[in-house]
PyMOL Python script that loads the backbone (N, CA, C, O; Angstrom):
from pymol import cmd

cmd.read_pdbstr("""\
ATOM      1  N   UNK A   1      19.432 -10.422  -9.374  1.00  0.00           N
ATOM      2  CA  UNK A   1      18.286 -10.699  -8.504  1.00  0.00           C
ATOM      3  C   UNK A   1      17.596 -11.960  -9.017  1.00  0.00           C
ATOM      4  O   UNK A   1      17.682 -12.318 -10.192  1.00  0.00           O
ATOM      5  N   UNK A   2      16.955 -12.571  -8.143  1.00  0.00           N
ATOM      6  CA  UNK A   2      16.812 -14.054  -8.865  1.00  0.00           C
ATOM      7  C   UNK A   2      14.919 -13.679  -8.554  1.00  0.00           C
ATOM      8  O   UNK A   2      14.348 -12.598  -8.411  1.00  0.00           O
ATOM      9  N   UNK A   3      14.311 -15.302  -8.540  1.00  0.00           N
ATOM     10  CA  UNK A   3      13.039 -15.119  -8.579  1.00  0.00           C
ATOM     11  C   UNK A   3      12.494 -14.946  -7.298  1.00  0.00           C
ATOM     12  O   UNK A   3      11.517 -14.308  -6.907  1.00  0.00           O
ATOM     13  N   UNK A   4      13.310 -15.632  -6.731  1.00  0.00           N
ATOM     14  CA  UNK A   4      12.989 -16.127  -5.095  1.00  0.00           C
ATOM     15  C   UNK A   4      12.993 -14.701  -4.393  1.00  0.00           C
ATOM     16  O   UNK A   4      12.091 -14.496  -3.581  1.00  0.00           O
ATOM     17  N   UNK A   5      14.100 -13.505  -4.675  1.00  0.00           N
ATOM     18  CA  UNK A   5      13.998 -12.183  -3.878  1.00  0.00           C
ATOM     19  C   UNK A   5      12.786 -11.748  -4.300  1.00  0.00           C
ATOM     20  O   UNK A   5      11.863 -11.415  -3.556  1.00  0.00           O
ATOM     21  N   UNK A   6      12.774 -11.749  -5.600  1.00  0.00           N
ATOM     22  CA  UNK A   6      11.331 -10.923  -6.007  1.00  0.00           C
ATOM     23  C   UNK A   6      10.124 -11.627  -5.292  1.00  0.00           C
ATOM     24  O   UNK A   6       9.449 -10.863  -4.602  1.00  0.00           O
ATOM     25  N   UNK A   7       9.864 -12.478  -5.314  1.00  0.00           N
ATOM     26  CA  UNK A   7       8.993 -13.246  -4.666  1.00  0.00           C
ATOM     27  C   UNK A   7       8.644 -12.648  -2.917  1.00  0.00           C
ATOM     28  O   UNK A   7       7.654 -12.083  -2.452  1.00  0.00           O
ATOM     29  N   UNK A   8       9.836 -13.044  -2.343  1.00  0.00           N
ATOM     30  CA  UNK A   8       9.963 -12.778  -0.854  1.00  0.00           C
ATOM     31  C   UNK A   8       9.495 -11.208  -0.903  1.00  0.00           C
ATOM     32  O   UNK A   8       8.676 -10.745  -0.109  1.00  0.00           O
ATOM     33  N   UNK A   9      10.091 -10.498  -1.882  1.00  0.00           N
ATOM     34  CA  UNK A   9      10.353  -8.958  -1.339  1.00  0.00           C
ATOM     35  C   UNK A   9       8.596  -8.863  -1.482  1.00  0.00           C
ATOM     36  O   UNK A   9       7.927  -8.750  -0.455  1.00  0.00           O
ATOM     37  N   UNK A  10       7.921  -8.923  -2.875  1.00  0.00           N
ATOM     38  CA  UNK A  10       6.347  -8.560  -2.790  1.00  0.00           C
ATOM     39  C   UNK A  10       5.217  -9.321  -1.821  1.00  0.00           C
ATOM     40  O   UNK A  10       4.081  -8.880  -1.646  1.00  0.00           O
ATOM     41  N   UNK A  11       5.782 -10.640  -1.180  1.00  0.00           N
ATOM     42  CA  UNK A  11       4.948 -10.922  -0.463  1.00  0.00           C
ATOM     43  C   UNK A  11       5.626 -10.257   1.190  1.00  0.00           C
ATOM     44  O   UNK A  11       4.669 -10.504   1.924  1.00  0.00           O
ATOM     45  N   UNK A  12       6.002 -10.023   1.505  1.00  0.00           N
ATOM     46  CA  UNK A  12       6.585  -9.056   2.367  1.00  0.00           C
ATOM     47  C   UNK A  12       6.005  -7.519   2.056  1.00  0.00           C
ATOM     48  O   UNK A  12       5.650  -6.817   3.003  1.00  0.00           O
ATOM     49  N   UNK A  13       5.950  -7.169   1.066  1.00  0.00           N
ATOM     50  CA  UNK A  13       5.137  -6.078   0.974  1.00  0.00           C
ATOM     51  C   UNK A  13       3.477  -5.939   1.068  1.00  0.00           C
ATOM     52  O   UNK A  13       2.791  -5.099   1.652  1.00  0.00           O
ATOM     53  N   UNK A  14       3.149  -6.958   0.357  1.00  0.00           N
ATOM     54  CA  UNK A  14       1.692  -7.093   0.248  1.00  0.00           C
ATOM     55  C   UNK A  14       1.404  -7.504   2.106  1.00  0.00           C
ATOM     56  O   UNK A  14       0.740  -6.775   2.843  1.00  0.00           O
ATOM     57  N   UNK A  15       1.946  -8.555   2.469  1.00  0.00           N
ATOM     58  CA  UNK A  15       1.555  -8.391   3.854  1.00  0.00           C
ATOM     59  C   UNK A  15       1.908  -7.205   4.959  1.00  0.00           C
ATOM     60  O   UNK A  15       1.015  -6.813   5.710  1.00  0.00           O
ATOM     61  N   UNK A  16       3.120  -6.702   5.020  1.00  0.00           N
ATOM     62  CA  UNK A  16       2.600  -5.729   5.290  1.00  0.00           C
ATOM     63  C   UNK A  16       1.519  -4.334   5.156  1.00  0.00           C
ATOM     64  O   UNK A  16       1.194  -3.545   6.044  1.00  0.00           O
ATOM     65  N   UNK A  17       1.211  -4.358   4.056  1.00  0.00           N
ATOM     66  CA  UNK A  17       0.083  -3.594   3.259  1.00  0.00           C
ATOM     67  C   UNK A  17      -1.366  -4.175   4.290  1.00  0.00           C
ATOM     68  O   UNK A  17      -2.018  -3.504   5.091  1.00  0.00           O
ATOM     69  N   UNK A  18      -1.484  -5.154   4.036  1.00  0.00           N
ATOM     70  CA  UNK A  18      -2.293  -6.134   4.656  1.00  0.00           C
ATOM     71  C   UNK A  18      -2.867  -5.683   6.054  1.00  0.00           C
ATOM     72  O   UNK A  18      -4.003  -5.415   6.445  1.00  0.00           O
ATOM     73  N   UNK A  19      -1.331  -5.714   6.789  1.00  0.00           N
ATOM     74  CA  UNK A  19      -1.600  -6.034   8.618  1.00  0.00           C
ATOM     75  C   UNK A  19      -1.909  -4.563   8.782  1.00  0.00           C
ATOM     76  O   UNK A  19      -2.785  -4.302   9.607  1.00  0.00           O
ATOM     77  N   UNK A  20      -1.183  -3.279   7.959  1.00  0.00           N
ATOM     78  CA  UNK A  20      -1.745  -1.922   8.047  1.00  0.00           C
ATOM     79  C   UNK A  20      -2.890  -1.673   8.160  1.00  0.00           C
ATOM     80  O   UNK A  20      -3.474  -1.433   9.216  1.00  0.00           O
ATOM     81  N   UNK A  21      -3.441  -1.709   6.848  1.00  0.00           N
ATOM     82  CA  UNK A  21      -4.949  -1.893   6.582  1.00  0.00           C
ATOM     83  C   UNK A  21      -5.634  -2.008   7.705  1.00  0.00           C
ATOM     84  O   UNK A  21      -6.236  -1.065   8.219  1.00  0.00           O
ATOM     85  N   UNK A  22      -5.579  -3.571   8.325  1.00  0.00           N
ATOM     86  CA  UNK A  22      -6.086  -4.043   9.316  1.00  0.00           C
ATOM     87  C   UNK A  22      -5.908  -3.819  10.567  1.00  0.00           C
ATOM     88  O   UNK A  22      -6.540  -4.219  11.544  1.00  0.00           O
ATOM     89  N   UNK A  23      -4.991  -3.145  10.476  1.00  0.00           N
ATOM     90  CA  UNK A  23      -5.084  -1.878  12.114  1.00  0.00           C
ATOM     91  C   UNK A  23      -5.698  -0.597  11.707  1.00  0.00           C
ATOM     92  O   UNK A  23      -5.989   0.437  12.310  1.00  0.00           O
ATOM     93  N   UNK A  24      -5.774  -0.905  10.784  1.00  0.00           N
ATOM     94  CA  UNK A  24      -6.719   0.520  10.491  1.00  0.00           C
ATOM     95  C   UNK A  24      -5.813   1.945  10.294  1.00  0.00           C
ATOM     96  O   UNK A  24      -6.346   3.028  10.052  1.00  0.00           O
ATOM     97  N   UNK A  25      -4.406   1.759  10.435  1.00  0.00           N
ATOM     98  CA  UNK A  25      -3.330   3.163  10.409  1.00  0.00           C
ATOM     99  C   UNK A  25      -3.362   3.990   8.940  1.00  0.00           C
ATOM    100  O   UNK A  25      -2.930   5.115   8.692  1.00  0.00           O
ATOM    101  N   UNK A  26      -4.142   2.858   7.910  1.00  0.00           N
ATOM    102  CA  UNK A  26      -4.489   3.577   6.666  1.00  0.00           C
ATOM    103  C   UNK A  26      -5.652   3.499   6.568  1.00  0.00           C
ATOM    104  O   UNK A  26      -6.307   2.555   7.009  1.00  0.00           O
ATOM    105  N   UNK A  27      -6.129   4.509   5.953  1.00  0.00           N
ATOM    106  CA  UNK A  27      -7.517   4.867   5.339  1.00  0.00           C
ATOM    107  C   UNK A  27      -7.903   3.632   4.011  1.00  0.00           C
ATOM    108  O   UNK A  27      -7.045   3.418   3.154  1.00  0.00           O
ATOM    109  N   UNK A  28      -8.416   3.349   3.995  1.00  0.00           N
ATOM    110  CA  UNK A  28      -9.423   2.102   3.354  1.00  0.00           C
ATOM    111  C   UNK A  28      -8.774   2.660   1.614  1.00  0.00           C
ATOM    112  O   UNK A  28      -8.443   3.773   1.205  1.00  0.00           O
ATOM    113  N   UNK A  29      -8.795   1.892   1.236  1.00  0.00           N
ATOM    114  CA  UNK A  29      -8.461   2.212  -0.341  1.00  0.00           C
ATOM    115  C   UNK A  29      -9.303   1.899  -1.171  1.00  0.00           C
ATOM    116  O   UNK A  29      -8.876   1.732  -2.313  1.00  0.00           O
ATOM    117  N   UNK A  30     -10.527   1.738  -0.970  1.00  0.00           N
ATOM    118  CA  UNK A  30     -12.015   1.071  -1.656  1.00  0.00           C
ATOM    119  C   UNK A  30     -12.656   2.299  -2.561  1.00  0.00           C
ATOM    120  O   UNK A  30     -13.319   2.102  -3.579  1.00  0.00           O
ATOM    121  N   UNK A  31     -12.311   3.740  -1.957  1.00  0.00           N
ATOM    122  CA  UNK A  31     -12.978   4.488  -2.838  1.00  0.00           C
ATOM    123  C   UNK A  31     -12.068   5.368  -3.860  1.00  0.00           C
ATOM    124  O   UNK A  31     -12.173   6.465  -4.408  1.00  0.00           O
ATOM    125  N   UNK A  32     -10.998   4.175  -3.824  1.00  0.00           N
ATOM    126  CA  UNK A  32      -9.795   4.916  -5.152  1.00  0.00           C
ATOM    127  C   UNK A  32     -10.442   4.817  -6.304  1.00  0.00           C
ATOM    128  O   UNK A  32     -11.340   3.989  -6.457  1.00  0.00           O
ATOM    129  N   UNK A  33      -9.938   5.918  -7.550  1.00  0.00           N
ATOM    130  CA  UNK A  33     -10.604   5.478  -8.713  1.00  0.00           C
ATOM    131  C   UNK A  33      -9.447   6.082  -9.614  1.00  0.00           C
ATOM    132  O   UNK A  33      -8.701   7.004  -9.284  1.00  0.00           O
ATOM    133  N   UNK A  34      -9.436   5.255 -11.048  1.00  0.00           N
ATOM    134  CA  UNK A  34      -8.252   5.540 -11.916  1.00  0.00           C
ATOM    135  C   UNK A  34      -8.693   6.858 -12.504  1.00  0.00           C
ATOM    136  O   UNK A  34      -7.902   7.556 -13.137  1.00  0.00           O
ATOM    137  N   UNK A  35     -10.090   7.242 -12.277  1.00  0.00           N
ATOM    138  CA  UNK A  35     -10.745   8.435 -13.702  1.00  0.00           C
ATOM    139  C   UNK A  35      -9.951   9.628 -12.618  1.00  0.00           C
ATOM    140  O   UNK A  35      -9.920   9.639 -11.388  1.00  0.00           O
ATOM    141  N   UNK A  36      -9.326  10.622 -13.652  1.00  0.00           N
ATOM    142  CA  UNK A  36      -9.019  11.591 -13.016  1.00  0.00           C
ATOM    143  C   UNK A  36      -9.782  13.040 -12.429  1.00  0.00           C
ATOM    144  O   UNK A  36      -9.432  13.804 -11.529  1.00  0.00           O
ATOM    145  N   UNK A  37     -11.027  13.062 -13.388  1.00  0.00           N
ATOM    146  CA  UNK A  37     -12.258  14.093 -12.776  1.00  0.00           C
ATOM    147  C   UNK A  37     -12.353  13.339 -11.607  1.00  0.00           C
ATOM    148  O   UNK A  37     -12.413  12.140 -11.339  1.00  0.00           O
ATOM    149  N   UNK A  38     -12.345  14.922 -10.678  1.00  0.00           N
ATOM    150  CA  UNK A  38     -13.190  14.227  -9.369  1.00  0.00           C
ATOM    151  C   UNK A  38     -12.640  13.304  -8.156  1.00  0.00           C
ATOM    152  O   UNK A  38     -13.088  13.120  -7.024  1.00  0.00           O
ATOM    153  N   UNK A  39     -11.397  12.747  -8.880  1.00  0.00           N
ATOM    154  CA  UNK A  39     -10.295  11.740  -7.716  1.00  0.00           C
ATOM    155  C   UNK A  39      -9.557  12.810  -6.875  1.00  0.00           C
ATOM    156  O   UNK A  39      -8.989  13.835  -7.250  1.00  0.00           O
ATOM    157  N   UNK A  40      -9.745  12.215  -5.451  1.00  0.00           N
ATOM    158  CA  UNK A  40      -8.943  13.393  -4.516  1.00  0.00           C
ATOM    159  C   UNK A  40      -7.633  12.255  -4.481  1.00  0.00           C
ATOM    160  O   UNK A  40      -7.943  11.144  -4.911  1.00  0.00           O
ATOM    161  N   UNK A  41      -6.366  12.400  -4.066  1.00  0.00           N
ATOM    162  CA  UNK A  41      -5.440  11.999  -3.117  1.00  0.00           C
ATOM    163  C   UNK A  41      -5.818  10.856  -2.416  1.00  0.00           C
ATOM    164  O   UNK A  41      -6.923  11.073  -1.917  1.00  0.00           O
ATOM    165  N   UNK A  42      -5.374   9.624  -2.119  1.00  0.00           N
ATOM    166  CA  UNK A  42      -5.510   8.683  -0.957  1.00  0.00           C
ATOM    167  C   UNK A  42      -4.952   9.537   0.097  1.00  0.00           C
ATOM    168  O   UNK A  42      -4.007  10.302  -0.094  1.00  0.00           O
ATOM    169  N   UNK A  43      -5.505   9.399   1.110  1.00  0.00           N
ATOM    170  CA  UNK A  43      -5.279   9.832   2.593  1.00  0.00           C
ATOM    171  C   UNK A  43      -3.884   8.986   3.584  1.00  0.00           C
ATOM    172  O   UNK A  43      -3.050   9.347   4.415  1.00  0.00           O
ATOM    173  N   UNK A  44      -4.207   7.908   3.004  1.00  0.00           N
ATOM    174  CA  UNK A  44      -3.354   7.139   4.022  1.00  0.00           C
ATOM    175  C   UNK A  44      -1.242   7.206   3.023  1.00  0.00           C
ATOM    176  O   UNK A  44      -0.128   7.021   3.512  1.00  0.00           O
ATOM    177  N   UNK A  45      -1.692   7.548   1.582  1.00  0.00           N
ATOM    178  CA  UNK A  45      -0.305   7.265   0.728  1.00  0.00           C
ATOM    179  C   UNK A  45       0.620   7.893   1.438  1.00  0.00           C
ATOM    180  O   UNK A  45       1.394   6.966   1.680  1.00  0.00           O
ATOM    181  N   UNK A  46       1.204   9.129   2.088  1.00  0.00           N
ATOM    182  CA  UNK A  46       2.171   9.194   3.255  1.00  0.00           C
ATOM    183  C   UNK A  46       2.505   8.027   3.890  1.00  0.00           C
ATOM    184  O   UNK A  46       3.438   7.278   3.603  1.00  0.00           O
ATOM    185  N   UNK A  47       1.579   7.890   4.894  1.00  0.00           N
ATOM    186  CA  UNK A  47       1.952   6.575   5.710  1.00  0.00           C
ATOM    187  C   UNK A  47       2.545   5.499   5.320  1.00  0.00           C
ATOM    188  O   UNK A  47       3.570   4.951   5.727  1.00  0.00           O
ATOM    189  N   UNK A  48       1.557   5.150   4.204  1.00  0.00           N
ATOM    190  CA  UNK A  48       2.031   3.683   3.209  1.00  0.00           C
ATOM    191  C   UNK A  48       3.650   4.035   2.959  1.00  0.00           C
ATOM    192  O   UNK A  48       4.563   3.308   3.350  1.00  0.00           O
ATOM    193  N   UNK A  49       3.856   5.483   2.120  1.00  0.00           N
ATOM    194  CA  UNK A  49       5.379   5.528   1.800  1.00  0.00           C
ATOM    195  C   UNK A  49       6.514   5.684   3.125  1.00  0.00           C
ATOM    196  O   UNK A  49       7.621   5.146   3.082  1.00  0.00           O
ATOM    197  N   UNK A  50       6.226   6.180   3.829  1.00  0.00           N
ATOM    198  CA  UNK A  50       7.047   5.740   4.965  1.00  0.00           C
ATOM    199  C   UNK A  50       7.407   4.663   5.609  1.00  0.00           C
ATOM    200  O   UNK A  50       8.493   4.363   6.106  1.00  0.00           O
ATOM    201  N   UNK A  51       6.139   3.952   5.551  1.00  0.00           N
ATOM    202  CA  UNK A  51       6.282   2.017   5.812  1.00  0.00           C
ATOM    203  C   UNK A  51       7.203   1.783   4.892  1.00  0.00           C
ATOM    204  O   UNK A  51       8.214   1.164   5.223  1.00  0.00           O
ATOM    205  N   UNK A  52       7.059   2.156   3.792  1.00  0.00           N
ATOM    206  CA  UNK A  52       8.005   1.246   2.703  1.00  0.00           C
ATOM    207  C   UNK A  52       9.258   1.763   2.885  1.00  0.00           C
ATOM    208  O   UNK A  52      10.120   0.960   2.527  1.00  0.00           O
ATOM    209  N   UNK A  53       9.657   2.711   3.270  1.00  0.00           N
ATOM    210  CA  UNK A  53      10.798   3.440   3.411  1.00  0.00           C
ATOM    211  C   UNK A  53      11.708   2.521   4.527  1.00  0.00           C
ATOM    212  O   UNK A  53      12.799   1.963   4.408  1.00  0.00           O
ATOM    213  N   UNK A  54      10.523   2.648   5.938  1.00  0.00           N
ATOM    214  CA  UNK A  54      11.305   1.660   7.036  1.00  0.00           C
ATOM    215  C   UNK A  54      12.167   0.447   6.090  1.00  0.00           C
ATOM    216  O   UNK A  54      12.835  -0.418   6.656  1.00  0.00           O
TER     217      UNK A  54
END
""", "prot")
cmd.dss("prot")
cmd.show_as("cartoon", "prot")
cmd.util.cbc("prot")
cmd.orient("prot")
């Protein structure tokens, strides 16, 4: 794998991440938090993994 796939493949990901978001098909990711007291599940991570799957 050279640099150029890696390159293509994450900006291909990040934009799609992006245009999701911005249709709104995922839930906002603003109130994620790393501390584990108290963190529920992201709502939208299904979705996201199925996008990535396509």
């Amino acid at each position: 794998i050279t640099n150029r796939y890696i390159y293509d493949t994450v900006l291909l990901l990040a934009n799609t991440f992006h245009r999701k978001l911005e249709d709104r098909k995922w839930h906002s990711m603003a109130s994620l938090s790393c501390i584990r007291k108290g963190s529920k599940p992201w709502q939208g991570g299904k979705s996201m993994l199925d996008t990535v799957k396509k």
